[in-house]
C-alpha positions, 0 to 999 in steps of 0.5 A: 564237804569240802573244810573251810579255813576257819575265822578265830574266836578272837574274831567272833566276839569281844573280852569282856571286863572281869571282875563285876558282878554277873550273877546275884541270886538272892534268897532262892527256895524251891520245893517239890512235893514238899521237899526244900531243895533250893533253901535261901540260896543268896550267893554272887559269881563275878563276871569272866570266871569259871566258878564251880558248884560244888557238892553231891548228887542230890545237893540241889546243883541242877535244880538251880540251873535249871531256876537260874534259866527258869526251865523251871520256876523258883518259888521265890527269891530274886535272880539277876544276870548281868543286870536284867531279873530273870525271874520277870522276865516275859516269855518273849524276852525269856527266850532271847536270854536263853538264846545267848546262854550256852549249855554244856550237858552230862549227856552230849545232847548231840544229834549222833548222826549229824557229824561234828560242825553240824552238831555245833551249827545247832547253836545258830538254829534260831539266828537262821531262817526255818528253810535253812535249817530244813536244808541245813545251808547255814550261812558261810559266817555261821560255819566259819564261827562253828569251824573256829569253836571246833579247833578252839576245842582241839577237833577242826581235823574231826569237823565232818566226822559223824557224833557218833564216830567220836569218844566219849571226850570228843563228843563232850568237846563238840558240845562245848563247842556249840555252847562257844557258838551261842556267843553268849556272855554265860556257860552253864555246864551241869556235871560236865565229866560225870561220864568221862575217863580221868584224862578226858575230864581234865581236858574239858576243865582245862577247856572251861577254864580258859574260855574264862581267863582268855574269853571273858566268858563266864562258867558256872560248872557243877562238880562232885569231885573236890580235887578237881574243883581246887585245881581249875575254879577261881572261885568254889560255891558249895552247895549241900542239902540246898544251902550254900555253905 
């Protein structure tokens, strides 16, 4: 398949403001099986940021991204994203909320066959009529805008490259990719470079990075490595034994 000349990122979605608030959690617990997890977390990430959630394996980092999208339900406290509680949100209005967070995974999450604008187009699956998606004939807006993430990403050349011809850095890279064309306000990346080598990890934050400072987006990443964490957040939540320290 023919490339097509790809339209910016410049050109698919405003800046946004810095500054404000953009995430309140205030008092947050969940339990399981008896276990706190989640203990009276109350903390705020401020609008256009990269923030990193800091702490180890175990600390309770995933479990509160997964409260923070309600995938699963806290047991109480209150979550506020750029004004609208999450936490009473309808199921209807919850899906239109996810809708506009993109979600950056350990794993890639990404469909091996399919090659890399395909992967990334899965971002417009519910802007799309169920016939196009069947089809996969997006349309030529929508591939525009996965052509512009990609070479935001540095793989416009790997476009129609299979998933599963690509490294391990690539494929994490064609997942943020698709998570820029949600056109959302919020990244959520969870241990992004859990599975990369050293240079690859540092490409992906350097990436993360930017679409905050030049974007406007704001990321929440959650990080294990303290080194890292100090060299690219603007700011650092740390998070261990589920209180934020």
């Amino acid at each position: 398949m023919k490339a097509v000349a790809p339209v910016t990122l410049a050109d698919c979605r405003e800046v946004d403001t810095k500054g404000s608030e953009f995430i309140i959690l205030k008092d947050l617990c969940k339990s399981f099986n008896g276990r706190t997890v989640l203990d009276n977390i109350r903390c705020s990430i401020p609008k256009g940021q990269f923030v990193v959630l800091l702490g180890p394996s175990g600390g309770g980092k995933s479990t509160l991204f997964r409260c923070l999208t309600r995938l699963i339900e806290p047991d109480s406290g209150s979550i506020t994203v750029d004004g609208t509680d999450v936490t009473s949100l309808s199921p209807r209005n919850l899906n239109l909320f996810r809708r506009k967070i993109g979600f950056v995974f350990q794993q890639f999450n990404l469909v091996k066959r399919f090659n890399a604008i395909d992967n990334v187009l899965a971002a417009r699956l519910s802007y799309n009529s169920l016939a196009r998606v069947i089809l996969r004939c997006f349309k030529q807006k929508d591939r525009q805008l996965a052509l512009a993430c990609l070479d935001s990403v540095g793989l416009l050349e790997q476009a129609y490259q299979r998933a599963e011809e690509l490294s391990g850095g690539q494929q994490q890279r064609v997942a943020i990719a698709r998570a820029f064309a949600q056109q959302g306000d919020l990244i959520l990346a969870d241990e992004p470079i859990s599975s990369l080598d050293p240079q690859s990890s540092e490409n992906v934050l350097q990436i993360l990075q930017r679409a905050a400072r030049d974007r406007g987006l704001s990321v929440l990443c959650s990080l294990h490595q303290v080194d890292l964490a100090v060299r690219y957040a603007d700011s650092i939540v740390a998070l261990k034994d589920g209180r934020v320290l």
